[in-house]
Structures are given as C-alpha cells and as structure tokens.
C-alpha positions in Angstrom: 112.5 93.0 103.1 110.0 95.3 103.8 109.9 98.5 100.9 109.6 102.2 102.7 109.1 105.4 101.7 111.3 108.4 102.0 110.8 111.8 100.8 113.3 114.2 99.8 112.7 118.3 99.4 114.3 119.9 96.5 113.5 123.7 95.8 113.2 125.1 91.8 111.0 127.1 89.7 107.4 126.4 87.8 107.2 127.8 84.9 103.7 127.7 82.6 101.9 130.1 80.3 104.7 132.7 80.9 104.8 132.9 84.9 107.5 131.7 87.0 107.2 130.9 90.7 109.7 129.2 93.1 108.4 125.7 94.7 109.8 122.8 96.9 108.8 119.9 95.6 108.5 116.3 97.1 110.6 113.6 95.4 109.3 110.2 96.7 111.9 107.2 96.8 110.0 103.6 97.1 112.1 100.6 97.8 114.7 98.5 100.1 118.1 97.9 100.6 118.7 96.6 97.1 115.8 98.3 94.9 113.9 101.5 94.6 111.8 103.8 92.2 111.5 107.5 91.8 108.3 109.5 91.7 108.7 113.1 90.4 112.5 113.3 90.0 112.5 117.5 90.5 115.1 119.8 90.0 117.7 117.9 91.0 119.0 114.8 90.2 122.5 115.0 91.6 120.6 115.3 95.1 117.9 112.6 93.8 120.4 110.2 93.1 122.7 110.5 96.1 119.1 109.8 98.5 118.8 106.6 96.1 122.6 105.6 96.8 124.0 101.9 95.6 120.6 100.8 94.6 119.2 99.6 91.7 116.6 102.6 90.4 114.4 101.1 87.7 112.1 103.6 87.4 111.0 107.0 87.0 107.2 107.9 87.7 106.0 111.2 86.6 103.1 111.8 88.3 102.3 114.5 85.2 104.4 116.8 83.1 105.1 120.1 84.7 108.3 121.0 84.4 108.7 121.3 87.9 108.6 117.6 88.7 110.3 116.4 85.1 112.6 118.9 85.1 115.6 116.5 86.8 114.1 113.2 85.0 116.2 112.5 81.8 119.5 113.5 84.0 118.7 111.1 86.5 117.7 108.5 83.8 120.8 108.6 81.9 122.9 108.4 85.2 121.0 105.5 86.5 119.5 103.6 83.4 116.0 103.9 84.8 112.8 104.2 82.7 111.0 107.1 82.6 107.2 106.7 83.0 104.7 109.2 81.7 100.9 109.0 80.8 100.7 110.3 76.8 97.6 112.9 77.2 100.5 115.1 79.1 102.9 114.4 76.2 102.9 117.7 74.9 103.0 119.4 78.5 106.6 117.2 78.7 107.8 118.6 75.2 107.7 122.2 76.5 110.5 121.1 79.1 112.3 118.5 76.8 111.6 119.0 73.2 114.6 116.4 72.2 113.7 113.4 74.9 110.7 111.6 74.7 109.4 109.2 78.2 110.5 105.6 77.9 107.4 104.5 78.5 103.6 105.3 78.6 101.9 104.9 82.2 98.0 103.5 81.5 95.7 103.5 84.0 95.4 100.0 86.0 98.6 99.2 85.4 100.5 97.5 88.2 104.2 99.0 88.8 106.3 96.5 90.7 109.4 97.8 92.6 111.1 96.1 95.6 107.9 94.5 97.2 105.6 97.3 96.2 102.9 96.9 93.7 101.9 100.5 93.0 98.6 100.7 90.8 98.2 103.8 88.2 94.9 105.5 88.6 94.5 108.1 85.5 93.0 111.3 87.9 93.5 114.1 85.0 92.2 117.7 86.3 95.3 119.6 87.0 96.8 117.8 84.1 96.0 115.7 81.1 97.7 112.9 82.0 98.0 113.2 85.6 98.2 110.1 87.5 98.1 108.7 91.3 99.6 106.0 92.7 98.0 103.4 95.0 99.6 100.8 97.1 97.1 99.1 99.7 99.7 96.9 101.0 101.8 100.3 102.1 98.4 102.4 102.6 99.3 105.1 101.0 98.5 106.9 97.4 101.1 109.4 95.8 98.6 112.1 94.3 101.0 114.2 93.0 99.5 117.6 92.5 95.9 115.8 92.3 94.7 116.3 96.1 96.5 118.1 99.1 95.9 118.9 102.4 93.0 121.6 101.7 92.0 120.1 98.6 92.5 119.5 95.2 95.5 120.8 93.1 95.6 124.4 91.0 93.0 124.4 88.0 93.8 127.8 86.6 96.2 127.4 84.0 96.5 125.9 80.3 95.8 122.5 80.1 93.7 122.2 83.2 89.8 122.2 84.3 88.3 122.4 87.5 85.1 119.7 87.0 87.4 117.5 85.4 89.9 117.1 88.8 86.7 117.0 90.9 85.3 113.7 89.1 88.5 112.4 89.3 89.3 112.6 93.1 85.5 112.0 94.0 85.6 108.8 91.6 89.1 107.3 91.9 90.8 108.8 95.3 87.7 109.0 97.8 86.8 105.6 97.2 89.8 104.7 98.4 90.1 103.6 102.4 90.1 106.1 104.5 92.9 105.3 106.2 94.9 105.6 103.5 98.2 107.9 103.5 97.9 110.6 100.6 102.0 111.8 99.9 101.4 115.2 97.8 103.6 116.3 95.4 104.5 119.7 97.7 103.8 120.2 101.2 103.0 118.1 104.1 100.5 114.6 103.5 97.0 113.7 104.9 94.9 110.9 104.4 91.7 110.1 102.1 89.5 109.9 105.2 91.0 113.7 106.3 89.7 115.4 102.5 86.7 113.0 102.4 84.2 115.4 104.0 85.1 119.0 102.1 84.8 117.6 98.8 81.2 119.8 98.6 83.0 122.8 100.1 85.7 122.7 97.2 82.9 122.3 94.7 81.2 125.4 95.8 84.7 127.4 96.4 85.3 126.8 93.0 88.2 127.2 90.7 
C-alpha cells in the first residue's frame, strides 16, 4: 500500500525569550491504512490522534524544539506509545517546554526513518534552531522543512538560539541540492518546491536577518 501525506492545522501560541504570538501550525501524518508517523505533534494531541485513527503511530518527529510544535508531543506519546524523536543540540530548547520529559530518542543526521513504506532521511539544517532537522523522502518527492525554508524563504533568525549565516549554509548545502521537483511541506503555511526557492537564495542573503 502506497504511504500518503495528510496535513492537519492546529492553532496555539509561541512562546520564546518572553513574547507570545498565536500560530497555526502544520502537523504532518505519513503512512497507510495500518501505519503512520507524526511530524510536529502541536498543540493538540486529542485532534492529532483522532486524524491518526486505529493506526499504529510509531513515531514522533520533531522537526526542532519550539514549544509550538512539541508542545502536544509527550500527550500524544503516552496515549499512543510512540517514540518521540528529537536531535540533542535543541535539547535545552525542549526543556523550557518539558523540564520533567526527556525525547525517547536522538534524531542524527543521515539516519533513515522507516514508517509504512516511507523511508524519510534526517538532514541536520540548524539555523532557526540548534537541532533543527528536515526530512527527505525521494520516493514521495517531498522534504518536511519544518521552520527551515518556506514559501519566501528561510525560517525567523531573530531570536535566542538562532543565526542567520548558519540557516543560509544549511538550505544552500542540504535543501537546494535537492531535486527541484521536490515538494517542500513547511511547518506553517502553504508548501512550494526546492526548484520554486532555488533562485532567491541571493535575495535572502542580501535582505538579511
């Protein structure tokens, strides 16, 4: 059985170095029938796990450690026995949100997550955060970047724990190489592809952040 993608929308709050904002947030469910995985589980896991239904969820991906897409991860864990994922560098990020529950496991970059047909690669692309990943399947064409790169460009630079050069290398180095076919699934807001954002990489670098 062929795995699909389906995104659900749920609205909450950001909250870093004392600001608070309200964001809708894309929860990304990769599976079948039988299987599935979970990338960002935010704000809401009662909605999260009704979208995932009778089937198995195995894991959790965090695409990094803001609290607005771990915020509805350990809930969602204990009611489903999944594994939570997260790369360490954004371990401290995750204890500002949930000083008593450590991840399950640490993402590393290459790795190969395997879920219902899907083999979904880590790429390391830190920038916005630490440890903020993307995910890569060629077989489905399509990365999840997470708040990485976005229609427009790349992700917000301007807070603690981030740095503008540093999300540059990593989108020029690990997501523009990528084809340019391939589907990019953002962590808020609508998707694009890699050959879309290609072009304007030298008008982000001179816009600045």
């Amino acid at each position: 059985m062929t795995a699909r993608i389906e995104r659900l929308v749920t609205s909450g709050q950001f909250r870093l170095d004392g600001g608070t904002w309200d964001v809708d947030n894309n929860v990304w469910i990769v599976g079948d029938d039988h299987e599935a995985i979970v990338i960002d589980a935010a704000h809401d896991a009662d909605a999260i796990a009704e979208a995932v239904g009778d089937r198995r969820l195995t894991a959790i991906v965090c695409t990094h450690a803001h609290n607005d897409h771990i915020d509805a991860a350990p809930a969602l864990a204990e009611r489903t026995g999944a594994t939570i994922w997260l790369h360490h560098d954004d371990l401290p990020l995750w204890k500002q949100t949930h000083p008593d529950r450590d991840p399950d496991a640490w993402l590393v970059d290459g790795q190969v997550i395997e879920a219902a047909g899907t083999d979904l690669t880590v790429l390391h692309t830190p920038g916005h955060a630490p440890g903020a990943v993307c995910l890569y399947d060629p077989g489905l064409a399509t990365v999840f970047t997470g708040d990485t790169l976005f229609q427009g460009g790349p992700g917000a630079t301007g807070r603690s724990y981030s740095h503008f050069p540093t999300i540059i290398d990593s989108i020029r180095n690990r997501l523009l190489t990528l084809p340019p076919e391939t589907r990019v699934r953002t962590g808020h807001g609508e998707g694009t592809t890699i050959g879309a954002e290609a072009p304007h990489l030298e008008e982000w670098i001179a816009r600045g952040h």
